[in-house]
C-alpha positions in Angstrom: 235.0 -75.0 147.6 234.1 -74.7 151.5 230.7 -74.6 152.8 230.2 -73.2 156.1 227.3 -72.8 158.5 226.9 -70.3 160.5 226.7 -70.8 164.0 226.5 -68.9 167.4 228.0 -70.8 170.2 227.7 -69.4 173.9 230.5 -71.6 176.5 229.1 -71.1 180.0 232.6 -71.1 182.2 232.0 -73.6 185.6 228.9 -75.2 183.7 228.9 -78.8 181.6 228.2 -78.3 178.3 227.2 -75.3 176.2 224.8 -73.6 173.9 225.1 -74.1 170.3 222.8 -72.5 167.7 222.4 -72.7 163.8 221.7 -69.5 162.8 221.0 -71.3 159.4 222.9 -69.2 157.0 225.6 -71.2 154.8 228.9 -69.2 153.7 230.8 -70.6 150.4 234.8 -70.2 150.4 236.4 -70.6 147.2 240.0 -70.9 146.9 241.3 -70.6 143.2 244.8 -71.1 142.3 246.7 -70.8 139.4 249.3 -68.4 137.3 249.3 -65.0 135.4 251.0 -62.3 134.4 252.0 -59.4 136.4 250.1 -57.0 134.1 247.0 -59.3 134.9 247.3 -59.8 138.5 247.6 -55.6 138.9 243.6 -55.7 136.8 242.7 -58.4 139.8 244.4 -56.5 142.4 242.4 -53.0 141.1 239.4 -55.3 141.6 240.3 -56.5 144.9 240.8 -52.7 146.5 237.7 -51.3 144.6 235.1 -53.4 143.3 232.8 -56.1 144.4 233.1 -58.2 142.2 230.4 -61.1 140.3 231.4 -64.8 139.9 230.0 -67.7 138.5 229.8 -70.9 140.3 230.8 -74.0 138.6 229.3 -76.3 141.4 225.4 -74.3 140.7 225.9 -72.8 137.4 225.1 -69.6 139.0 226.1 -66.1 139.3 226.5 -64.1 142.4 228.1 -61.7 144.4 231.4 -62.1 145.9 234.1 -60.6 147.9 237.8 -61.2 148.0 238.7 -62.6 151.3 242.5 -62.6 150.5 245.1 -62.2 147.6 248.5 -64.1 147.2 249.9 -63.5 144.4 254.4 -64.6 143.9 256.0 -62.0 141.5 258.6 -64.0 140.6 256.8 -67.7 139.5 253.5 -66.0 139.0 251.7 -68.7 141.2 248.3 -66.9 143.0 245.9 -67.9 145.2 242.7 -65.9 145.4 240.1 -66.5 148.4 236.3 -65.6 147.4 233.6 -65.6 150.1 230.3 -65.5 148.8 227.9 -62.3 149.9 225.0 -64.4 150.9 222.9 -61.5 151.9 222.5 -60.5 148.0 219.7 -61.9 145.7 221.1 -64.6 143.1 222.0 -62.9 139.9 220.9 -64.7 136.6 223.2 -65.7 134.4 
């Protein structure tokens, strides 16, 4: 898991220095790895191209919304790697 603030940074060229500013929103990346099946990678990758889909955070015990930031997936060992960014513009779901 990543945690990431978000920030807006403004670099005045010629000037020392510039203008940084939390914007106070945080942004979770989760990277999970692991290995499956072919037949279940294709029910992930129907996810990935039409849904949204809910996950539950180990770290919070919580569920909320998510979106797939990136998919790799090797046909041939089965090895994946999924990248989740949390939508933290959605209300927290109950589990």
């Amino acid at each position: 898991m990543n945690v990431k603030r978000r920030l807006q940074r403004t670099v005045i060229r010629g000037n020392e220095g510039d203008d940084l500013l939390d914007e106070g929103a945080e942004s979770a990346v989760y990277t999970i790895t692991g290995n499956m099946d072919m037949e279940k990678y294709k029910a992930i990758l129907k996810i990935f191209r039409t849904d949204q889909p809910y996950f539950h955070d180990p770290f919070e015990d919580r569920q909320m919304k998510a979106l797939f930031a990136s998919i790799d997936y090797d046909s041939a060992t089965g090895d994946y790697e999924f990248v989740l960014m949390e939508d933290a513009e959605q209300d927290e779901i109950m589990s």
